[in-house]
Wavefront OBJ file of the C-alpha trace (Angstrom):
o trace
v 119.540 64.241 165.993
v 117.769 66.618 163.513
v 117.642 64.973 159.379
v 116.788 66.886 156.886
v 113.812 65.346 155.095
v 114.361 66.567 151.777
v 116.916 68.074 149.588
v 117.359 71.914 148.712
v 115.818 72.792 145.100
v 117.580 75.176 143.201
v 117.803 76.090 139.848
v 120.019 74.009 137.436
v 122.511 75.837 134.837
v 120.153 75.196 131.900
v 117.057 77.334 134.176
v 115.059 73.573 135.787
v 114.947 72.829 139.105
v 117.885 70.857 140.619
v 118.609 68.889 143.577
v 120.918 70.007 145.662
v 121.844 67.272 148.265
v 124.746 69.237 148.971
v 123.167 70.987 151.506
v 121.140 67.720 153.190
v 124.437 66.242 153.506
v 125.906 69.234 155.275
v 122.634 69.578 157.384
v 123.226 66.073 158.060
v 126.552 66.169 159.685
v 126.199 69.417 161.387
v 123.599 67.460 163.367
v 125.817 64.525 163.919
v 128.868 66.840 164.756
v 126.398 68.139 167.494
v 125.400 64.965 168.940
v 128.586 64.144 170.479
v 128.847 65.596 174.184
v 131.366 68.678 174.703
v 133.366 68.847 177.651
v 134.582 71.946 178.243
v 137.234 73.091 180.900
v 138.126 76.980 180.679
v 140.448 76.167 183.462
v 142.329 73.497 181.416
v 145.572 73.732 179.838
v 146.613 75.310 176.766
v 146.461 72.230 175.202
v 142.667 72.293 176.134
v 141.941 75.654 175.117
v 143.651 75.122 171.564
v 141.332 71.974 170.992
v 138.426 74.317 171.744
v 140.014 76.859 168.965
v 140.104 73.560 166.533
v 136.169 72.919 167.442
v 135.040 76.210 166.766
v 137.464 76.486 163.625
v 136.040 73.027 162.425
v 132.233 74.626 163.930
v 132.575 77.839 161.441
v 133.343 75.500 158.615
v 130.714 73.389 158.901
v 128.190 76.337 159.172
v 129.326 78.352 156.483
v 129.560 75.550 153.861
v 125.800 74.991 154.698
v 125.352 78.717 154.246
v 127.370 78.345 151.027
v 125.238 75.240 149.691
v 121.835 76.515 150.576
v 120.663 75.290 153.605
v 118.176 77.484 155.518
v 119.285 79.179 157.824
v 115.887 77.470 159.997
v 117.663 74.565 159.226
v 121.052 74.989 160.727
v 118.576 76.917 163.818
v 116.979 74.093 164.713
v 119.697 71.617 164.691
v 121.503 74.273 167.290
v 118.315 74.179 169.136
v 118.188 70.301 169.701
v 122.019 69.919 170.383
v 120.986 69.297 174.342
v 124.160 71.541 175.737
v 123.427 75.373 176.026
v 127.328 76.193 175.139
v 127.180 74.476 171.624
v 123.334 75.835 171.269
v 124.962 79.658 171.468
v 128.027 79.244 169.776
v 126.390 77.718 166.559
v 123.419 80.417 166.718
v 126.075 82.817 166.627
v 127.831 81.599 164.109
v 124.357 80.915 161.890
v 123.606 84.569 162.196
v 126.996 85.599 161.384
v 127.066 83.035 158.684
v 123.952 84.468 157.279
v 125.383 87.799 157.037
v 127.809 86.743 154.195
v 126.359 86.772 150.569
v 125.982 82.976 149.089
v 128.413 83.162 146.474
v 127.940 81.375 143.019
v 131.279 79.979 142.241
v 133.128 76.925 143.965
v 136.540 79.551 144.524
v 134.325 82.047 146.048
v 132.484 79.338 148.299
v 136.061 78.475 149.654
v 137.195 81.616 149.836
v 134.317 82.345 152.095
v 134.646 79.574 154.073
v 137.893 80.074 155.007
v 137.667 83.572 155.731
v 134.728 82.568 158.017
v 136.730 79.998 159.910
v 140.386 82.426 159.944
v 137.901 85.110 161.805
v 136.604 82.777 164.347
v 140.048 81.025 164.923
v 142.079 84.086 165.400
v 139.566 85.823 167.792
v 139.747 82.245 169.641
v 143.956 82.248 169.905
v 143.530 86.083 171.022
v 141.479 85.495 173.760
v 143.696 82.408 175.099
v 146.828 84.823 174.357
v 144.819 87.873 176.602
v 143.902 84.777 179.333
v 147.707 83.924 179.198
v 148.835 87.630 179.677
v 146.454 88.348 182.850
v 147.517 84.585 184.680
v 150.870 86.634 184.942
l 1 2 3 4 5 6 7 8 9 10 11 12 13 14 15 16 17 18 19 20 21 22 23 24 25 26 27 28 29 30 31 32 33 34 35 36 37 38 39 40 41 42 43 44 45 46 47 48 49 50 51 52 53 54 55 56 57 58 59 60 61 62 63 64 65 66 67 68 69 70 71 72 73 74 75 76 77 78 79 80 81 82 83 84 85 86 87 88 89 90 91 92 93 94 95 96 97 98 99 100 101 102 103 104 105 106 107 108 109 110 111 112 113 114 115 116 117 118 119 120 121 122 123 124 125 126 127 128 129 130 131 132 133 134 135 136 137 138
């Protein structure tokens, strides 16, 4: 499991520097979400696929509120780097750089608003892909 040492310094509403443990904590339990072994079963039932939706869904929100908070994206690289399974390694490097793609908004609506967005992209490309894997079993 990768901690984060320190916290973020940013720059407080009256122009000082600020603390922003925000992003330590988020840092802190994407690495603990990643600790926990993944089984995966493409060949599994529906059931099983939608669970892997909900991960990635739950993966995407994770990410982009540490986007949204600060963290580095070297940060959120390195804790995909030690997660020990080379599926969750590539799906949460590909959702950092995606992630990373997305301005850092300034207020908490905006934050949201990207985060959901973020998560309703990966989600619904998830469900299509079971709903094409459905289609071609028949």
């Amino acid at each position: 499991m990768v901690a984060v040492s320190h916290a973020t310094v940013g720059m407080s509403e009256h122009g000082g520097p600020a603390l922003r443990s925000t992003s330590k904590i988020i840092i802190f339990i994407l690495s603990s979400y990643l600790s926990f072994p993944l089984a995966i079963a493409w060949a599994a039932s529906t059931s099983a696929d939608m669970d892997e939706c909900k991960r990635i869904d739950e993966s995407a929100q994770i990410v982009m509120e540490a986007r949204q908070s600060g963290a580095p994206l070297s940060k959120i690289w390195n804790v995909a780097e030690n997660t020990n399974d080379d599926y969750l390694e590539a799906m949460f490097k590909m959702l950092a750089k995606s992630a990373y793609e997305v301005p850092r908004f300034e207020t908490d609506a905006m934050k949201k608003k990207a985060t959901v967005d973020f998560q309703n992209t990966y989600f619904s490309a998830c469900i299509s892909n079971l709903e094409k894997k459905k289609n071609q079993k028949f």
